[in-house]
C-alpha positions as CSV (number, residue, x, y, z in Angstrom):
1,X,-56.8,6.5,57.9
2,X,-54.5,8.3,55.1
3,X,-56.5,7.7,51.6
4,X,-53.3,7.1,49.9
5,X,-53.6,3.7,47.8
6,X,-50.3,2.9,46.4
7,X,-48.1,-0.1,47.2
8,X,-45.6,3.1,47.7
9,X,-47.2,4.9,50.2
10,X,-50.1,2.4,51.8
11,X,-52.3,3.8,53.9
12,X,-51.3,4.7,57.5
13,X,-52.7,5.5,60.8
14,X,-51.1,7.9,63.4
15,X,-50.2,6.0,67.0
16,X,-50.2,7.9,69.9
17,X,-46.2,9.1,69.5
18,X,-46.9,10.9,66.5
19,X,-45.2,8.2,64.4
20,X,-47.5,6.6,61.5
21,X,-47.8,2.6,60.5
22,X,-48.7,1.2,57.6
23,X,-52.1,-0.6,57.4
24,X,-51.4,-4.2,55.8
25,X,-48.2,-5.9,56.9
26,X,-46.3,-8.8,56.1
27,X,-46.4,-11.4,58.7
28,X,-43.0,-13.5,59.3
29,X,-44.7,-16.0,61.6
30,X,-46.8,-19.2,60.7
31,X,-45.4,-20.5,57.6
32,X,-41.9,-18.7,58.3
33,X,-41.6,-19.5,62.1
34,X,-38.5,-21.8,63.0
35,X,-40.2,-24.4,65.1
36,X,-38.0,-27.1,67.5
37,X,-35.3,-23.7,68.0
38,X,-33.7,-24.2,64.8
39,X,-31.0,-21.6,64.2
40,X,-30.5,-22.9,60.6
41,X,-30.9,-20.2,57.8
42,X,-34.3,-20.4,55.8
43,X,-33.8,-19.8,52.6
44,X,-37.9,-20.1,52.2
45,X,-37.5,-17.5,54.7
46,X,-36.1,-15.2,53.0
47,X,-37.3,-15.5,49.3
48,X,-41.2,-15.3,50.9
49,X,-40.1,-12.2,52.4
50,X,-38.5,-10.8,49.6
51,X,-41.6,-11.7,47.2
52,X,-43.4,-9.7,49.8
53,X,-41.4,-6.4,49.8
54,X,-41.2,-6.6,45.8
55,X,-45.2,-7.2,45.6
56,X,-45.6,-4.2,47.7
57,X,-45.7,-4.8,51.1
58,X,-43.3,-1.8,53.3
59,X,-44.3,-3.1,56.6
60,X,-42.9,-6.5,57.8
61,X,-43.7,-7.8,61.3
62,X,-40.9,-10.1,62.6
63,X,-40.0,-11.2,66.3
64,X,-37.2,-12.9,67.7
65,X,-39.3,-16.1,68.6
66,X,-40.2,-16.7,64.6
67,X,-36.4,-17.5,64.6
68,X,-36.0,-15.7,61.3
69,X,-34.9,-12.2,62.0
70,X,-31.3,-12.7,60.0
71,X,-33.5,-13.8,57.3
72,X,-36.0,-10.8,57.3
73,X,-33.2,-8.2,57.8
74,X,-31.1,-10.0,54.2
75,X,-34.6,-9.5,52.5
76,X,-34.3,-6.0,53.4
77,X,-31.3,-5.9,51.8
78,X,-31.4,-7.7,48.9
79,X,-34.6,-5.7,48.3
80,X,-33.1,-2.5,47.0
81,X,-35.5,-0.5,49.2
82,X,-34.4,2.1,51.1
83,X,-34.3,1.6,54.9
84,X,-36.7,4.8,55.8
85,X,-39.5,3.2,53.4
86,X,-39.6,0.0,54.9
87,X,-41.5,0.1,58.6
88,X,-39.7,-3.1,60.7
89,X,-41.3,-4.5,63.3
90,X,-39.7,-6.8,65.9
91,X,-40.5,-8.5,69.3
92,X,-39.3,-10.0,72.9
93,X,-39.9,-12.7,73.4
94,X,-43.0,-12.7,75.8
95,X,-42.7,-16.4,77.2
96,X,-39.5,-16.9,79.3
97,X,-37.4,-14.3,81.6
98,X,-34.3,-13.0,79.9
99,X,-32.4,-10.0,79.9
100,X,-34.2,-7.4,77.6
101,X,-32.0,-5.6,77.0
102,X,-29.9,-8.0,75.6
103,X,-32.6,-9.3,74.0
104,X,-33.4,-5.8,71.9
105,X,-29.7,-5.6,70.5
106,X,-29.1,-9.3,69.3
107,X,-32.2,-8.8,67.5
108,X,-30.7,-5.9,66.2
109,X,-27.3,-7.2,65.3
110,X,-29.4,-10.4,63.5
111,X,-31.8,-8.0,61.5
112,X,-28.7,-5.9,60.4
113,X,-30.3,-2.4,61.3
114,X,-29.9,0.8,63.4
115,X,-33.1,0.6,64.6
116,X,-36.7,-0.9,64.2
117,X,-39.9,1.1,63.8
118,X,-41.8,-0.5,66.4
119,X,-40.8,-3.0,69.0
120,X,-42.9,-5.4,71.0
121,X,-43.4,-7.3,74.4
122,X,-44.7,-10.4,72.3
123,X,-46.9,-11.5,75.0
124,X,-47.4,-10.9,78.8
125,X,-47.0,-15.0,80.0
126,X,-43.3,-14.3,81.7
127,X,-44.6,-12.0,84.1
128,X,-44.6,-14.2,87.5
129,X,-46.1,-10.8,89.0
130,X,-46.6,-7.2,88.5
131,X,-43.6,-5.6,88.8
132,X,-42.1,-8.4,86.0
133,X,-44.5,-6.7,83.5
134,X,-43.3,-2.8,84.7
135,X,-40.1,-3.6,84.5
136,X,-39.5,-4.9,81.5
137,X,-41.6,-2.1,79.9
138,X,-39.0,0.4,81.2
139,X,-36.6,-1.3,79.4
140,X,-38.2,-0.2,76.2
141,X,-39.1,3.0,77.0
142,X,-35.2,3.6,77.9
143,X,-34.5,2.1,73.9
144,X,-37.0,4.0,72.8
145,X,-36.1,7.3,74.1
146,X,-32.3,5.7,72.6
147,X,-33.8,6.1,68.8
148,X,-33.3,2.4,68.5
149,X,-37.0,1.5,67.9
150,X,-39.3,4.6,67.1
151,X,-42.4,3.1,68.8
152,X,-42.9,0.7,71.5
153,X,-45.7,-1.5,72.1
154,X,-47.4,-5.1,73.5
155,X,-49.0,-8.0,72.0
156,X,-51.4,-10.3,73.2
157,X,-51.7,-8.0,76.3
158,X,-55.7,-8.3,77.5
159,X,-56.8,-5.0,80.0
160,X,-55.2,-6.0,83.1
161,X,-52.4,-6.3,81.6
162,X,-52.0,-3.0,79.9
163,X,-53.5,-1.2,83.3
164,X,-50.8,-3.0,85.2
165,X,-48.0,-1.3,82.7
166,X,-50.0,2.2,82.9
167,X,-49.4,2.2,86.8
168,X,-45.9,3.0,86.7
169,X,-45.3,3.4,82.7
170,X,-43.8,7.1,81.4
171,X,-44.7,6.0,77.9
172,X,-47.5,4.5,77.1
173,X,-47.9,1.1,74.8
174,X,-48.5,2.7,71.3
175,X,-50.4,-0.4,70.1
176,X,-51.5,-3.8,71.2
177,X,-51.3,-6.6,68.2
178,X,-53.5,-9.2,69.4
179,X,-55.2,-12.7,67.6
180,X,-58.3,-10.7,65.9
181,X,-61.2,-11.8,63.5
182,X,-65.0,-12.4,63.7
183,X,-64.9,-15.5,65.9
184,X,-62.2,-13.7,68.6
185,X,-63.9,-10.3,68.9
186,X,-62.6,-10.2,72.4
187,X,-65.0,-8.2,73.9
188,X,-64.6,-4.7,75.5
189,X,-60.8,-4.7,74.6
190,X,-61.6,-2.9,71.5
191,X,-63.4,-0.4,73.3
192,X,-60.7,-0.2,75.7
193,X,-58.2,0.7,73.2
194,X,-60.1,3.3,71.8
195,X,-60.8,5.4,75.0
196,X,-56.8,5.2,75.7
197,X,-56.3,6.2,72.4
198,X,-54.1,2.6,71.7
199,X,-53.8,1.4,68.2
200,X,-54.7,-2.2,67.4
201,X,-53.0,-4.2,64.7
202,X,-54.5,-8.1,64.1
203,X,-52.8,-11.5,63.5
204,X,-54.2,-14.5,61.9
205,X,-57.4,-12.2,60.6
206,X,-57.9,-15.2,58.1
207,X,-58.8,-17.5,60.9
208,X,-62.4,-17.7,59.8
209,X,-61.2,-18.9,56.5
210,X,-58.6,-21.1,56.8
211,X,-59.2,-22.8,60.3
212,X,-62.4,-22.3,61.9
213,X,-64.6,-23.8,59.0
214,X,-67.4,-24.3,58.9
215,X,-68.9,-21.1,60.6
216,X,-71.3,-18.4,60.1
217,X,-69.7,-15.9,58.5
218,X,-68.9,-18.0,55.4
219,X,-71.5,-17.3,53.2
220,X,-71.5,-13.6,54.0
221,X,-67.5,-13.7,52.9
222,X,-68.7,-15.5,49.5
223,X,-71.4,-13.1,49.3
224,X,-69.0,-9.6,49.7
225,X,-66.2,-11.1,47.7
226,X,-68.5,-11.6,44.6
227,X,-70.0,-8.1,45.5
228,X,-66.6,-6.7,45.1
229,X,-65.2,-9.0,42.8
230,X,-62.4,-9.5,45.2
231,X,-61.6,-13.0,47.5
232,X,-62.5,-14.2,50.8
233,X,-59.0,-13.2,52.6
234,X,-59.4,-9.4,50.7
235,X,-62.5,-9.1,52.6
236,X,-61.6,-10.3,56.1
237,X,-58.3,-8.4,55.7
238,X,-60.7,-5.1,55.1
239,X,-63.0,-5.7,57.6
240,X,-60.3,-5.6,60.3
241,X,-59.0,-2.3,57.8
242,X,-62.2,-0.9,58.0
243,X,-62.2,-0.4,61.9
244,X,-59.1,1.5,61.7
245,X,-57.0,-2.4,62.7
246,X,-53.8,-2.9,61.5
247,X,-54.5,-6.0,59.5
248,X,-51.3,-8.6,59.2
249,X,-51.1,-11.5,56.8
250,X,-48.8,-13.8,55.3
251,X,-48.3,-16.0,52.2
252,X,-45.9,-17.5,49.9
253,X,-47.8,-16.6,46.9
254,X,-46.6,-13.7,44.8
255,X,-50.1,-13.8,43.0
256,X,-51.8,-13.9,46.2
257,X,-49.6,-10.4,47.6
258,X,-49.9,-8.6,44.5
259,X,-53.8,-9.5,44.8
260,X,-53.7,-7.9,48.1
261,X,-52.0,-4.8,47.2
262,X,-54.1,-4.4,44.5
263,X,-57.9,-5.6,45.8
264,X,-57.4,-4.2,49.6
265,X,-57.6,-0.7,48.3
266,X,-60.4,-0.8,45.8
267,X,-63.3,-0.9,48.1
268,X,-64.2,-0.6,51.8
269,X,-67.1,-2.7,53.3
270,X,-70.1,-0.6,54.6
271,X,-70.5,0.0,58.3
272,X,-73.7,-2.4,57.8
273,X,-71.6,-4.9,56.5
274,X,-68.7,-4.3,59.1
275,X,-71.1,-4.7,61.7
276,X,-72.9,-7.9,59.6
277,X,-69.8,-9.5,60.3
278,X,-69.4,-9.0,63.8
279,X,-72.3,-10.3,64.5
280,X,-72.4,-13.3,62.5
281,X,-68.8,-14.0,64.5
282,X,-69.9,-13.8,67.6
283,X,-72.0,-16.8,67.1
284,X,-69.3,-18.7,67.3
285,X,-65.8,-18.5,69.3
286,X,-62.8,-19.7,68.0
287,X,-58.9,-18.9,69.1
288,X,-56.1,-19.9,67.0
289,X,-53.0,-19.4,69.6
290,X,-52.2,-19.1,73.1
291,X,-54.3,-22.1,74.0
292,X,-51.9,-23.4,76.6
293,X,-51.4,-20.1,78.2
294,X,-55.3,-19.0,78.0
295,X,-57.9,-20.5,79.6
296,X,-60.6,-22.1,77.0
297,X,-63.7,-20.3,77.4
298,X,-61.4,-16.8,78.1
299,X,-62.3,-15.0,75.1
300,X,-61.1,-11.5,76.3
């Protein structure tokens, strides 16, 4: 991880395609997400995003099931940032059969760009079999080697999944985002990503905080965050930073962003406490999403 600390230049790891992401990005799903397919513009939307980019957040992580990508890409806009220091992140949708293709440029046309930084298979559920999986994959490796999106990836993918796309795959998936925090640790998949040199970036790594109360890691949170003098969320946000995870958050605070920019790069927990945590999590198991498409008791 770079050592840069700066809301200009956050710190970064390298994917596999030489190309570098940001650390801590702006989520545009939970409290942004259309729900009930509304096309409507949200003008929450698009202030909470613009808040974001103007606290200091350059990566934003969108996908074209949040129903908000016009919104993200007039943020980007109204923002005054320069395109090339923003890092834009969008997503198929992973739940129904489409063409994906067509998929990849209306999402273009509604974020107003020439191209995204990373794009996504959102999730692996509209694969009836196999060869649904491969295929679609080749369909981002052909925009990829386009210029259109500069690194291509999955989320919530377990291993079989992401073996069954590296059987016929000419590119491999740059990075997996997956639901990550101390009480969905899923198992070897970490381990797994690491040994096929596959970046990681989490969703929802305040779980522990604002759902799955009470829980076991609580009063180590309270303890690190007086430690540090930083909160709760700074410290489950660095513990998922810590392990070289992209860590993904969202809020319509401006208090709470700026906190982040500011607290996230002022300490780093201590591989004691890292592993403290993960320890204490697996006590308990807790998954925020995917319920209906993941079998309870599936913790991979």
């Amino acid at each position: 991880m770079n050592s840069t600390n700066t809301a200009s230049a956050l710190p970064t790891i390298k994917l596999s395609d030489g190309n570098e992401i940001p650390m801590i990005a702006y989520g545009l799903g939970t409290a942004n997400f259309k729900k009930g397919g509304r096309t409507d513009y949200e003008e929450n939307a698009f202030n909470y995003t613009l808040t974001a980019i103007k606290s200091g957040f350059n990566h934003l992580d969108g996908a074209s099931s949040y129903g908000n990508e016009e919104e993200l890409g007039a943020a980007i806009r109204a923002s005054g940032v320069p395109r090339e220091k923003l890092y834009v992140v969008t997503k198929l949708n992973g739940w129904k059969k489409q063409n994906f293709q067509v998929a990849f440029d209306t999402s273009l046309k509604k974020l107003g760009l020439d191209y995204v930084d990373l794009y996504l298979i959102h999730a692996p559920f509209f694969a009836e079999k196999p060869k649904d999986l491969q295929e679609a994959w080749a369909v981002l490796e052909a925009i990829k080697e386009s210029g259109r999106a500069k690194s291509i990836g999955v989320s919530n993918f377990i291993q079989e999944h992401i073996e069954t796309l590296l059987a016929t795959a000419k590119i491999p998936p740059a990075i997996n985002q997956i639901e990550y925090h101390p009480y969905l640790q899923h198992g070897n998949l970490i381990e797994y990503h690491r040994k096929n040199n596959m970046a990681l970036s989490a969703y929802a790594p305040l779980t522990a905080i604002i759902r799955a109360r009470p829980g076991p890691v609580d009063a180590l949170y309270r303890n690190l965050a007086k430690k540090y003098v930083v909160t709760e969320g700074d410290i489950a946000l660095r513990w998922c930073i810590d392990q070289n995870i992209v860590a993904i958050t969202t809020s319509s605070s401006e208090e709470r962003l700026r906190g982040y920019m500011t607290n996230l790069w002022s300490f780093k927990l201590t591989s004691e406490e890292i592993e403290g945590i993960a320890m204490m999590g697996k006590q308990k198991h807790f998954r925020a999403s995917q319920n209906q498409w993941i079998a309870e008791g599936d913790w991979r």
